[in-house]
DOKE-310274 format. One line per 3 residues: number of its first residue (from 1); their letters; for each residue x, y, z of N, C-alpha, C. Coordinates in steps of 0.02 Angstrom, whole numbers, plus 50000, padded with zeros to 5 digits. Each point is the difference from the previous one (the first is absolute). Layout:
NUM) A) X,Y,Z,X,Y,Z,X,Y,Z ~ ...
***
This chain:
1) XXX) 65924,50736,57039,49992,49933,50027,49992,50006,50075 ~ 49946,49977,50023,49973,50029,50060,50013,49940,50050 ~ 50002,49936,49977,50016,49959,50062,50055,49921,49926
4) XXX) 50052,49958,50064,50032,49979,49976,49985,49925,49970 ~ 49948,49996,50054,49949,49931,49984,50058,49941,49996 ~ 50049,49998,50046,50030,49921,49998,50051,49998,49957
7) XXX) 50032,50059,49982,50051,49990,49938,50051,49921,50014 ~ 49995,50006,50052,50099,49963,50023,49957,49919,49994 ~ 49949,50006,50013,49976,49927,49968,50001,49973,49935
10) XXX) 49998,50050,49949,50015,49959,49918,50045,49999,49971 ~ 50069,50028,50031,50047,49994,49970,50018,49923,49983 ~ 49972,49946,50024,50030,49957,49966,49940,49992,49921
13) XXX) 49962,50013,50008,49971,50015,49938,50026,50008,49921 ~ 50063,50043,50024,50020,50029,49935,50070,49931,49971 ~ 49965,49986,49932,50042,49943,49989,50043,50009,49930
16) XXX) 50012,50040,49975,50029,50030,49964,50072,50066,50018 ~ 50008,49984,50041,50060,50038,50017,50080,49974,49990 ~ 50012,49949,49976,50071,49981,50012,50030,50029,49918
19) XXX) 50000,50036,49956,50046,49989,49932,50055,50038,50028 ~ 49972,50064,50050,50063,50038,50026,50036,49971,50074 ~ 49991,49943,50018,49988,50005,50079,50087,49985,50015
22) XXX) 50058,49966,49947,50059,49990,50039,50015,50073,50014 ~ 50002,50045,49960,50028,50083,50000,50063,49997,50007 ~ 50027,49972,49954,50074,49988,49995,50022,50063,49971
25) XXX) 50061,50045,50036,50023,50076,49999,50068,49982,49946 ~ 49981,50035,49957,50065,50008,49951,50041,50081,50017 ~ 50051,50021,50024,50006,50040,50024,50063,50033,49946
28) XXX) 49976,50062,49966,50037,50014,49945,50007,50087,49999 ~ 50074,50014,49986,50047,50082,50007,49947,50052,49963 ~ 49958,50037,50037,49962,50070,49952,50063,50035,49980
31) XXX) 49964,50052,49978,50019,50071,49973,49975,50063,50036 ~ 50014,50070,49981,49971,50033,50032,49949,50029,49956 ~ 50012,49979,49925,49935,50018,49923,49986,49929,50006
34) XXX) 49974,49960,50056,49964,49942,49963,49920,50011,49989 ~ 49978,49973,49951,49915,49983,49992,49987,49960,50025 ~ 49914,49995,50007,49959,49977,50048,50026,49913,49979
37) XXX) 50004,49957,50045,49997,49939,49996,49947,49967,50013 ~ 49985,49960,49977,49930,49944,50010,50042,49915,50009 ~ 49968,49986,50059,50035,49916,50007,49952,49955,49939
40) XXX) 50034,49939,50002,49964,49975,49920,49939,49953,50022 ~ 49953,49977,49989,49945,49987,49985,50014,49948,50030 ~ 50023,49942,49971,50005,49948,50016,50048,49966,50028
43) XXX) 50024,50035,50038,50067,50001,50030,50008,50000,50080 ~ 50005,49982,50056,50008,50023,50052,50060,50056,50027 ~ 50039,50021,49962,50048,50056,50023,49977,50063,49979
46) XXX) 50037,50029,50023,49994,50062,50008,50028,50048,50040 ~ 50053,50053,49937,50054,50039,50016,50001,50049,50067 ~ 50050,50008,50033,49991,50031,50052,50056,50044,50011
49) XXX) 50018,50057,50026,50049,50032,50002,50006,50029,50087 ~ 50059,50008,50010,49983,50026,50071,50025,50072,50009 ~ 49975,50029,50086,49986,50047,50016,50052,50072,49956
52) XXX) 50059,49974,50015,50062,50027,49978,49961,50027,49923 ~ 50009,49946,49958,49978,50004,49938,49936,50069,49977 ~ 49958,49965,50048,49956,50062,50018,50004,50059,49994
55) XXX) 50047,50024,50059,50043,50057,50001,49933,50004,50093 ~ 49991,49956,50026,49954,49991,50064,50038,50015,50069 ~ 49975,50016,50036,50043,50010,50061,49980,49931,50053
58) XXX) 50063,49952,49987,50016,49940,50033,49974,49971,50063 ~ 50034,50073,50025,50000,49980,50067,49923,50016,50050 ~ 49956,50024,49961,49944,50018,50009,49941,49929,49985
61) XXX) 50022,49953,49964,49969,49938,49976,49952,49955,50066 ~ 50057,49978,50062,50006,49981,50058,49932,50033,50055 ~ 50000,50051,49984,49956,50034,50048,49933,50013,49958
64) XXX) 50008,49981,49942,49904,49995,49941,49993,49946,50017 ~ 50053,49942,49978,49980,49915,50022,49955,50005,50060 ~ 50033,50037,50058,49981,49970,50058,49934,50040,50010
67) XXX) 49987,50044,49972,49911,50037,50000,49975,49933,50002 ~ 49996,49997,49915,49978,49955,49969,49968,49944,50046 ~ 50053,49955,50014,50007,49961,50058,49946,50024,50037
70) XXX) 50000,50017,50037,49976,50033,50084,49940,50020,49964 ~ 49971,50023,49943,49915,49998,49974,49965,49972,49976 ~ 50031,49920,49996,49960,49943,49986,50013,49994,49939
73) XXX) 50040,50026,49961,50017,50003,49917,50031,49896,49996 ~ 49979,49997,49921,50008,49925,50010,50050,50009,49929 ~ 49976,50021,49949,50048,50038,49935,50024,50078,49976
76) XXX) 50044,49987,49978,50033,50079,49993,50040,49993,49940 ~ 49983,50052,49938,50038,49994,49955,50019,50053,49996 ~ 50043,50026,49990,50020,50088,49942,50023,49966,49941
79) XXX) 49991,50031,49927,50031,49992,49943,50015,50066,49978 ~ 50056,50004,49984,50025,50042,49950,50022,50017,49953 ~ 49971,50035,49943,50001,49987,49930,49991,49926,49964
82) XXX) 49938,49966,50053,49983,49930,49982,50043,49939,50069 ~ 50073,50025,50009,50048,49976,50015,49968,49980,50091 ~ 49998,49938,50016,50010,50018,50066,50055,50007,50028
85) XXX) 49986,50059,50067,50078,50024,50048,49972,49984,50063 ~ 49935,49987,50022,49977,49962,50085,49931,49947,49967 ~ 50026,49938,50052,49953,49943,49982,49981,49964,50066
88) XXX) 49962,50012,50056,50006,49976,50060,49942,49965,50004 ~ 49985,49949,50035,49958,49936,50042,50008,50020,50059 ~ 49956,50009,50052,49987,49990,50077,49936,49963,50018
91) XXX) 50000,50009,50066,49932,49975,50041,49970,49930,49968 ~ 50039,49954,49976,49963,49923,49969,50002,50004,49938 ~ 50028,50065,49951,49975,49981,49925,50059,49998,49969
94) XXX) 50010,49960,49960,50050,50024,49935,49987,49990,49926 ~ 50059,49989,49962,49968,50071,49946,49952,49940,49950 ~ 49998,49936,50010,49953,49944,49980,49929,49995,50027
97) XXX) 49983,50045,50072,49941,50015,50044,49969,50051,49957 ~ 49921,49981,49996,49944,50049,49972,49975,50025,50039 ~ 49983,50060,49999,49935,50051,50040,49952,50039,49936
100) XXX) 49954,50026,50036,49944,50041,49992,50019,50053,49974 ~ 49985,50035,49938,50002,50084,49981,49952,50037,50048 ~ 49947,49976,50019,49933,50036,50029,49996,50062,49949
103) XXX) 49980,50058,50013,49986,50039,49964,50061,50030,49927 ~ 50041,49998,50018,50059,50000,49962,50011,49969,49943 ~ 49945,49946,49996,49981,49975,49939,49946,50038,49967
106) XXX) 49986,50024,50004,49939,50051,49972,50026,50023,49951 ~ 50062,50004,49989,50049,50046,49954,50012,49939,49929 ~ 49995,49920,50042,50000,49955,49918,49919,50011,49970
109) XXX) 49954,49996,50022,49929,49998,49979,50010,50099,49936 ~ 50024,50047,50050,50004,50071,49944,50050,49953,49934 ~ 50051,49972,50015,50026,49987,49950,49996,49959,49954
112) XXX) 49951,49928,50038,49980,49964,49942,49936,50044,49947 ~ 49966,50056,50037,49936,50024,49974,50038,50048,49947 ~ 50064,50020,49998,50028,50047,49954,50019,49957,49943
115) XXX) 50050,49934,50002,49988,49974,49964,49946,49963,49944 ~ 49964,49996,50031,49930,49965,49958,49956,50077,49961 ~ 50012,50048,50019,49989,50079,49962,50066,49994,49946
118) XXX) 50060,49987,49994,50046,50014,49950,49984,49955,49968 ~ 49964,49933,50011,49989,49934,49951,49946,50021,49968 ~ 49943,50050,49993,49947,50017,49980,49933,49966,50045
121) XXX) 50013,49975,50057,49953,49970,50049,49933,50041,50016 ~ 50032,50046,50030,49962,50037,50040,50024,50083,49991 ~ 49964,50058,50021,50024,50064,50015,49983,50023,50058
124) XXX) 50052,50030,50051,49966,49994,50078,49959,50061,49996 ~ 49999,50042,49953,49946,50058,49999,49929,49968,49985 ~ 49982,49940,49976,49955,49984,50001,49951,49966,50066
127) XXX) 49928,50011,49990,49977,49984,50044,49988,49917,50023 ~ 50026,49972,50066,50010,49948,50037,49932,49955,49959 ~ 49943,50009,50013,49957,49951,49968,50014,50007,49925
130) XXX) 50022,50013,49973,50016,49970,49933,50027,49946,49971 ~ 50043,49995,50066,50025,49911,49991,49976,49964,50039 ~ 49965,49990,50057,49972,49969,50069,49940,50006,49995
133) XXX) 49959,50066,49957,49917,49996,49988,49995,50013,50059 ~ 49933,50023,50019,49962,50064,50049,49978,49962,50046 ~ 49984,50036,50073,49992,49956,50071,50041,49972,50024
136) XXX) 50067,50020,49967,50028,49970,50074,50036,50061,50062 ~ 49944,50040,49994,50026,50032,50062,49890,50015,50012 ~ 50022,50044,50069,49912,50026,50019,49991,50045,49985
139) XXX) 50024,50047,49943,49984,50065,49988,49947,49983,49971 ~ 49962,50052,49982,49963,50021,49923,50036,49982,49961 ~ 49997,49983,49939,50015,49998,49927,50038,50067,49965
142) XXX) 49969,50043,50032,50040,50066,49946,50046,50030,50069 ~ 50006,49970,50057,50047,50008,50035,50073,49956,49982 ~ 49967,49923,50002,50045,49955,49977,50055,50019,49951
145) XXX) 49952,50022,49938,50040,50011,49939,50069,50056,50010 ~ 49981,50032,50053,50042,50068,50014,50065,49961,50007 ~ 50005,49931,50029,50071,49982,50007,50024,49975,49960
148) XXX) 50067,50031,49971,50038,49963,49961,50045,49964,50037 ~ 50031,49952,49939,50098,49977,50047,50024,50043,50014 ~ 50035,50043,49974,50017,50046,50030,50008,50031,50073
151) XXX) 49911,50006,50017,49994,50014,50070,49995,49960,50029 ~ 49996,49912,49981,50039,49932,50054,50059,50031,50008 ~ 50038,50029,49926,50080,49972,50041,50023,50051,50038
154) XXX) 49978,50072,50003,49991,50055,50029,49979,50005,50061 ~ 49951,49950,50039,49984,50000,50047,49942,50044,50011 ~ 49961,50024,49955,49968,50071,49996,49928,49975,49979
157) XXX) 49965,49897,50004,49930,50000,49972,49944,50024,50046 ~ 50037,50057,50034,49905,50011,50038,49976,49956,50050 ~ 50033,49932,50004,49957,49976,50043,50011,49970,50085
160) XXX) 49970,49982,50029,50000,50021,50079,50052,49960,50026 ~ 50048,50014,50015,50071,49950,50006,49990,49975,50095 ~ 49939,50025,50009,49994,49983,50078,49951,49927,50010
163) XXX) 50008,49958,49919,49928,49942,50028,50073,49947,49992 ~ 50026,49996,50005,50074,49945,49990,50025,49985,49942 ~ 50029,49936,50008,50043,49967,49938,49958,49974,49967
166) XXX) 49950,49987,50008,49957,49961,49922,49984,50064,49966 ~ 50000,49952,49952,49975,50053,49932,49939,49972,49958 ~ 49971,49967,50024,49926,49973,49981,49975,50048,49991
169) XXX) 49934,50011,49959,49945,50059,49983,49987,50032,50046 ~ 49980,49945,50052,49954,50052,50066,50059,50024,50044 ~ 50064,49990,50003,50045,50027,50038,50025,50065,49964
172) XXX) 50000,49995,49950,50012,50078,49933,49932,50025,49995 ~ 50012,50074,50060,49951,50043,50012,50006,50082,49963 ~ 49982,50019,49975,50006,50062,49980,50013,50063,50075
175) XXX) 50047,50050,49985,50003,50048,50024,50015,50056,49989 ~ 50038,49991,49927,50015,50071,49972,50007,49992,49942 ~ 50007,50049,49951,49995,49962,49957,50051,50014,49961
178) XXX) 50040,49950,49971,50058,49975,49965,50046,50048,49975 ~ 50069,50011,50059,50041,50047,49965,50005,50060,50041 ~ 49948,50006,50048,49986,50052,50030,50042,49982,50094
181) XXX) 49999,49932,50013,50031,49997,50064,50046,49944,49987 ~ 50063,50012,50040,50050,49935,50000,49984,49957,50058 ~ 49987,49958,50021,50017,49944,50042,50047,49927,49988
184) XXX) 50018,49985,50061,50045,49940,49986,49940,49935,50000 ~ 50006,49969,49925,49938,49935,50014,50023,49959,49963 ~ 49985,49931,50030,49981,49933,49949,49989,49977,49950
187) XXX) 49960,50051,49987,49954,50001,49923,50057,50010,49939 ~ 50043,50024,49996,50053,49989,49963,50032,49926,49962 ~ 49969,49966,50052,50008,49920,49986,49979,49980,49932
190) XXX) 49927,50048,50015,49970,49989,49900,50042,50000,49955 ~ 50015,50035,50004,50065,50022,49934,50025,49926,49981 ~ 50005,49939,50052,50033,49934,49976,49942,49971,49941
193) XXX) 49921,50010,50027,49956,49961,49947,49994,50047,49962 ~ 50035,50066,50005,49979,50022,49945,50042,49994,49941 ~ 50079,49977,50016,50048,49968,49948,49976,49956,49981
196) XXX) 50000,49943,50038,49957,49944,49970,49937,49994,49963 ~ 49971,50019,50005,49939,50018,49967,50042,50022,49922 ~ 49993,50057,50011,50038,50046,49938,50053,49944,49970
199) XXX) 50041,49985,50011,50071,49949,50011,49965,49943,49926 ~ 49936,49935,50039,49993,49952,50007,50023,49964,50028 ~ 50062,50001,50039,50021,49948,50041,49985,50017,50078
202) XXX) 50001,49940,50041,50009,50043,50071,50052,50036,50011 ~ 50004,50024,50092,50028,50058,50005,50085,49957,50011 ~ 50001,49940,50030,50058,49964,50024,50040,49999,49946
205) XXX) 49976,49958,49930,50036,49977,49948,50023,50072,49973 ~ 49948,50053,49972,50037,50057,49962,50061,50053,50053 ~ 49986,49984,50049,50060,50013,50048,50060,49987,49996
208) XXX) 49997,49942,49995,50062,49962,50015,50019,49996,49926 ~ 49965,49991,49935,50028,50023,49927,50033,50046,49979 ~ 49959,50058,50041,50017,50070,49964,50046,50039,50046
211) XXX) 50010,49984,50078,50049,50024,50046,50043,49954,50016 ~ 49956,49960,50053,50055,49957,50050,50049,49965,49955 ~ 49985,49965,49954,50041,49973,49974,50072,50032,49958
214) XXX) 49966,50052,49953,50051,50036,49994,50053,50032,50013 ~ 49989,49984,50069,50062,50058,50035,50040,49959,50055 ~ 49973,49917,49989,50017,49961,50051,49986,49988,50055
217) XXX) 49941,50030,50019,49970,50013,50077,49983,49919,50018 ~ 49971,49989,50050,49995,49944,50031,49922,50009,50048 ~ 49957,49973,49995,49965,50015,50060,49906,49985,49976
220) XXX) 49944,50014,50043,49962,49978,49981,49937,50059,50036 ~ 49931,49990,49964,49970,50041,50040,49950,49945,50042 ~ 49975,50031,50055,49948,49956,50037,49944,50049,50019
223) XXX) 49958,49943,50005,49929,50028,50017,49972,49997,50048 ~ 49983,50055,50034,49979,50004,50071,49954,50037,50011 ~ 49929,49962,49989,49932,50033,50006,50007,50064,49951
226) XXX) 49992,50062,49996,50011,50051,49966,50074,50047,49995 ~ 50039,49951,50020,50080,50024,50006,50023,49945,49945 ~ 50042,50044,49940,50047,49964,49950,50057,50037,50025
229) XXX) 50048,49949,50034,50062,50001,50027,50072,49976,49969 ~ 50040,50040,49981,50060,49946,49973,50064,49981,50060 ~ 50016,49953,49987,50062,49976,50019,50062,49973,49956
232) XXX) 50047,50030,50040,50057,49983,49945,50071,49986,50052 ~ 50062,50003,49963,50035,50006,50051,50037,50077,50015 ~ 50052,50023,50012,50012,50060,49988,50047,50020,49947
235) XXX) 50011,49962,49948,50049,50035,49956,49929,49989,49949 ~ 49975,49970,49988,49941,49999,49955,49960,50070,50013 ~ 49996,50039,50047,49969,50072,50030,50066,50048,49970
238) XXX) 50045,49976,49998,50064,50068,50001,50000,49989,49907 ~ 49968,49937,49973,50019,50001,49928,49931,50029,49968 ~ 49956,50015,50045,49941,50051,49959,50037,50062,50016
241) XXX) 50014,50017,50045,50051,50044,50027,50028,50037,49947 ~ 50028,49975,49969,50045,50006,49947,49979,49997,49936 ~ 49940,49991,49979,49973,50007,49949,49979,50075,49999
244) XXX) 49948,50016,50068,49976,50054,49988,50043,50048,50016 ~ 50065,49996,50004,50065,50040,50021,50015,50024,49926 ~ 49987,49951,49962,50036,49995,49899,49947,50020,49953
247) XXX) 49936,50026,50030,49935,50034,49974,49961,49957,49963 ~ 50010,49946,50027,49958,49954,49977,50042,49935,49956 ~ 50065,50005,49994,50029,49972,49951,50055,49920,50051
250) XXX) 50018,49975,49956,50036,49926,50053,50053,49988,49929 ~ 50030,50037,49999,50078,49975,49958,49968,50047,49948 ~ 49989,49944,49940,49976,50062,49941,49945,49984,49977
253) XXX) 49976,49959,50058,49911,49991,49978,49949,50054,50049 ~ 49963,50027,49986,49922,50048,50001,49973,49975,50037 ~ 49993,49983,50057,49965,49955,50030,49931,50044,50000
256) XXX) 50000,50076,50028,49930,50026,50022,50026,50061,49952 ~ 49962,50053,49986,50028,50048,49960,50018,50054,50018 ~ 50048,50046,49987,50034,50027,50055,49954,50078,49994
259) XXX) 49947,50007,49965,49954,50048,50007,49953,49990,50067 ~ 49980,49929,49994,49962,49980,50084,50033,49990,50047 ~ 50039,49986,50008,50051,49998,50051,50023,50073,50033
262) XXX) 50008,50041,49946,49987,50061,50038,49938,50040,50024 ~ 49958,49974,49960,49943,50018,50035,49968,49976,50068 ~ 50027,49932,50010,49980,49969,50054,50033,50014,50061
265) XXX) 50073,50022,49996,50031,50043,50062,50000,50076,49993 ~ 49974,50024,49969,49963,50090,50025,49936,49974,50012 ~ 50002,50087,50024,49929,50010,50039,49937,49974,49955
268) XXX) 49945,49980,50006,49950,49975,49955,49946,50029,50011 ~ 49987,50041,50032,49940,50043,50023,50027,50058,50032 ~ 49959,50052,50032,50007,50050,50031,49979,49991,50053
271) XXX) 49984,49965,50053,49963,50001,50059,50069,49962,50049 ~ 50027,49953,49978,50058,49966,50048,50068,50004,49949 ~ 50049,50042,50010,50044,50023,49955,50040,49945,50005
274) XXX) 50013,49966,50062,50057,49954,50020,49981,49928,49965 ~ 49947,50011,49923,49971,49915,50000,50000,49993,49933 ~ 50030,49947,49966,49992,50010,49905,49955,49946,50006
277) XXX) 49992,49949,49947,49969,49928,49995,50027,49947,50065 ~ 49976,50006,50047,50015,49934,50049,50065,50024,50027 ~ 50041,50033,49971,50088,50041,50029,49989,50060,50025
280) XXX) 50034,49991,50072,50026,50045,50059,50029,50060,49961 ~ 49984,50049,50016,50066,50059,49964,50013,50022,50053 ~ 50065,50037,50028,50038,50022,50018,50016,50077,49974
283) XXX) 50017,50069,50050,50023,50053,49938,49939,50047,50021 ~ 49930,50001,50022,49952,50022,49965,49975,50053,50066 ~ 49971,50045,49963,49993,50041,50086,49963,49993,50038
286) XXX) 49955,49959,49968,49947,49963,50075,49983,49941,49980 ~ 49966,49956,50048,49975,49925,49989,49951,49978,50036 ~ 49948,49944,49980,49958,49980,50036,50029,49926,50008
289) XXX) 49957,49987,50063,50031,49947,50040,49940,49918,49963 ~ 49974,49949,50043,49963,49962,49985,49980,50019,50066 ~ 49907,49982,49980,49966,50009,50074,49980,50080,50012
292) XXX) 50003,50055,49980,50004,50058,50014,49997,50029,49968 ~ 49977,50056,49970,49971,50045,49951,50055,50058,50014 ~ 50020,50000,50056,50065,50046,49990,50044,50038,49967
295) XXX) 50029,50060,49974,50047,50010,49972,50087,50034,50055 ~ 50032,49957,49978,50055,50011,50042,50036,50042,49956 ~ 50046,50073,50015,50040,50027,49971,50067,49956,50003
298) XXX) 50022,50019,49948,50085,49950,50012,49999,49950,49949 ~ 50074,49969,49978,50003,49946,50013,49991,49934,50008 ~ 49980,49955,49976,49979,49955,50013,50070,49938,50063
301) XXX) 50051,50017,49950,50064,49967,50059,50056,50039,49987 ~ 49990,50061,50050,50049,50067,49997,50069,49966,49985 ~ 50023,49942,50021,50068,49988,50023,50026,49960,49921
304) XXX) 49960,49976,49971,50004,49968,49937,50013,50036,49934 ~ 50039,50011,49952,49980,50024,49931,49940,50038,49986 ~ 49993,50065,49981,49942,50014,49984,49992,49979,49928
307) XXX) 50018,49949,49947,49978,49965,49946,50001,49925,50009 ~ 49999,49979,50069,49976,49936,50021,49922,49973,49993 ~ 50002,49962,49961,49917,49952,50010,50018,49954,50033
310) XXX) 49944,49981,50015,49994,49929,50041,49942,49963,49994 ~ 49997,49959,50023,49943,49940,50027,50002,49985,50059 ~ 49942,50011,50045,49991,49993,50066,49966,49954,50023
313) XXX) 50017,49951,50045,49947,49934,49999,49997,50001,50090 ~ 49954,49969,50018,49989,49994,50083,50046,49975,50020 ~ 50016,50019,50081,50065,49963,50024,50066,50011,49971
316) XXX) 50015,50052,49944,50042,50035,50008,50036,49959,49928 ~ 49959,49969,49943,50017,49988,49942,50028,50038,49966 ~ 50062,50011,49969,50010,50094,49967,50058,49947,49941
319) XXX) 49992,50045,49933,50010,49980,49946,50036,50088,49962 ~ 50048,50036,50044,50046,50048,49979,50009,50025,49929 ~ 49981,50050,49948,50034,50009,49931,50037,50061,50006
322) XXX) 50058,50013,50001,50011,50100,49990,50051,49989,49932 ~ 49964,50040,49960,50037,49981,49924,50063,50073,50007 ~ 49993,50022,50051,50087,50047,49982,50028,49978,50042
325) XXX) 50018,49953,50031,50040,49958,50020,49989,49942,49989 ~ 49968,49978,49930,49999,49947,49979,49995,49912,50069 ~ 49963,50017,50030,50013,49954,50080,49928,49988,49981
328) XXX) 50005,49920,50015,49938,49977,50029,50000,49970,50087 ~ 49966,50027,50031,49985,49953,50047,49960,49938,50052 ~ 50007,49954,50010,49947,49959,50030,49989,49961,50058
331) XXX) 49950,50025,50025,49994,49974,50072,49950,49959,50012 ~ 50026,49928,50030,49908,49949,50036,50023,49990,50058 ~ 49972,49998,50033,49963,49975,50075,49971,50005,50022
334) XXX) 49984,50009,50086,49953,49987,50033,49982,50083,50004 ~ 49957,50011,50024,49971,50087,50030,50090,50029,50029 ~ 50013,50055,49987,50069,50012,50031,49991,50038,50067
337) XXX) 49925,50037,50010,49986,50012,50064,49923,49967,50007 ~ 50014,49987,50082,49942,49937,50011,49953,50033,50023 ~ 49991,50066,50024,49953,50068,49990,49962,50013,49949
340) XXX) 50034,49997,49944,49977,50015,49921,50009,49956,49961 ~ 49939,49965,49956,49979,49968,49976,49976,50021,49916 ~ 50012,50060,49995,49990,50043,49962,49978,49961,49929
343) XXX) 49964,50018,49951,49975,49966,49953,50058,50020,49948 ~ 50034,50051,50005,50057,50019,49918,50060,50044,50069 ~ 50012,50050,50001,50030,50035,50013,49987,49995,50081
346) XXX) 50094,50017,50027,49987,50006,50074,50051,50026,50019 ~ 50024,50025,50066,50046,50041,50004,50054,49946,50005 ~ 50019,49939,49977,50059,49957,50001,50013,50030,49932
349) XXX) 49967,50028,49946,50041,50021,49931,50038,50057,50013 ~ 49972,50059,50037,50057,50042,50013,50050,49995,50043 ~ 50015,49939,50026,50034,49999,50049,50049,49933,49992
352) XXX) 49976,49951,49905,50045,49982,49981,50036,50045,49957 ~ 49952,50028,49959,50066,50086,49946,50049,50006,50042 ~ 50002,50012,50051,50055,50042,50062,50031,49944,50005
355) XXX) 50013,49939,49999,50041,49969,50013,50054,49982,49928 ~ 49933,49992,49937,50023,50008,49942,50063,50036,49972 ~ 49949,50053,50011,50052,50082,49996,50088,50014,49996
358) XXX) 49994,49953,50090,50048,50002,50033,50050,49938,49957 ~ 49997,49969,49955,50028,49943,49959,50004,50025,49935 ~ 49974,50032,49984,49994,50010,49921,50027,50101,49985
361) X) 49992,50038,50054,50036,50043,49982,50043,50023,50027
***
């Protein structure tokens, strides 16, 4: 996502947000063998345990808040084992205030497209015009065909991620051909008509059927020229959170199948190790960035879990999973450095781990 195009203007847009909005905290004694908890559907509470409980270092809490704080952060969740143990509001928002995923949503579009493959919809190994029909990009025809879903959700269709955010025909230029180069692009967006299509319904309604609703989320997508953007508030982000923390599962219902779900946080190609379907990996010994053909040795966020995924959105959107410490984490606000503007990843992630770290071990 290459530019922000006015986000902070449509938030009043989104008119479907209140089923969760009192967030009334029921605050109830763990264990140290407890299982994953899920807050209930239709319910505004949701169990919380604190630091102690944790087994967290307390006195370390005070000095993350105040990062936080001081980088424009507006929500902050940690959950553990489902449970929340930190729930903070700053800078104007609280926990009834919506923001922007920006790119970080990229990660509901992999997951609504996994779902609609376990319903018999679609197969992302198949090729993209099969459900959307041919021309809508400027290749050749037997270039076109080269892309499957797959290499939408992979990031890997070949095509020139340097003409912008539309994804019209004549803006989908051929450059390599499919599978063969990673770039960070737009064109991934397809993947929504291509549910729909495949689906029969649009992309809003089978969304909100087959995810949002299920898991109690709150929130809406908007349309902005060639940007599909969601907004939500922040426990509605920490409760996808927590789905893809449970491999796809929300109590003892299947939501996505826990065969795609793992496929979608490993590596999905060989060219950018640090990237599954639309999810950040963490762990991996090198990574490519957005914008840059680069390969970086390392790391993707040295200071973090090396079995951490994520979702990275502009301005410093981050959507935390590390399944051996069962922790989700979630962050919205503004850019946390006003230097970097960064489209997914920026050096405020390694430099929240370190504050993390310092609380949790």
């Amino acid at each position: 996502m290459k530019k922000l195009l006015f986000l902070f203007s449509f938030s009043f847009l989104i008119l479907n947000c209140s089923s969760n909005d009192n967030n009334q905290i029921d605050e109830t004694p763990t264990t140290n063998e407890e299982s994953l908890y899920f807050p209930p559907i239709n319910s505004d509470t949701w169990e919380t345990k604190t630091l102690a409980e944790a087994g967290w270092n307390e006195s370390q809490l005070q000095p993350l808040l105040d990062f936080l704080d001081e980088k424009n952060t507006k929500g902050f969740i940690m959950l553990h084992n489902g449970k929340i143990v930190i729930e903070s509001y700053m800078n104007g928002h609280n926990a009834n205030s919506i923001w922007y995923w920006a790119s970080a949503g990229k990660t509901l579009t992999a997951t609504v497209s996994g779902i609609a493959q376990d319903e018999g919809f679609l197969n992302i190994e198949n090729k993209v015009s099969d459900y959307i029909g041919t021309g809508w990009t400027s290749a050749t025809l037997n270039k076109e065909n080269l892309i499957t879903c797959k290499h939408l959700l992979s990031m890997t269709s070949g095509l020139d991620d340097e003409t912008g955010d539309d994804v019209s025909p004549e803006n989908l230029q051929y450059l390599a051909d499919a599978g063969s180069r990673w770039a960070y692009h737009n064109v991934y967006v397809k993947m929504q008509d291509v549910v729909a299509q495949a689906t029969g319904q649009d992309w809003d309604t089978y969304f909100n059927e087959k995810l949002r609703n299920k898991i109690g989320m709150t929130g809406s997508w908007v349309n902005l020229n060639a940007l599909s953007v969601y907004w939500s508030n922040t426990r509605s982000m920490a409760r996808f959170g927590l789905m893809t923390l449970a491999n796809g599962k929300w109590e003892d219902q299947q939501i996505i199948s826990e065969s795609y779900t793992n496929q979608a946080t490993n590596t999905s190609q060989n060219i950018n190790l640090a990237y599954g379907y639309l999810w950040w990996l963490n762990g991996k010994s090198s990574f490519q960035l957005p914008t840059t053909q680069t390969e970086f040795t390392g790391e993707l966020i040295p200071n973090a879990p090396a079995d951490m995924f994520a979702g990275l959105g502009k301005n410093d959107q981050k959507v935390y999973v590390v399944p051996s410490k069962n922790l989700v984490v979630i962050r919205m606000g503004e850019v946390a450095n006003t230097d970097n503007s960064s489209f997914g990843l920026s050096n405020f992630d390694n430099d929240l781990w370190q504050k993390i770290n310092a609380v949790i071990n």
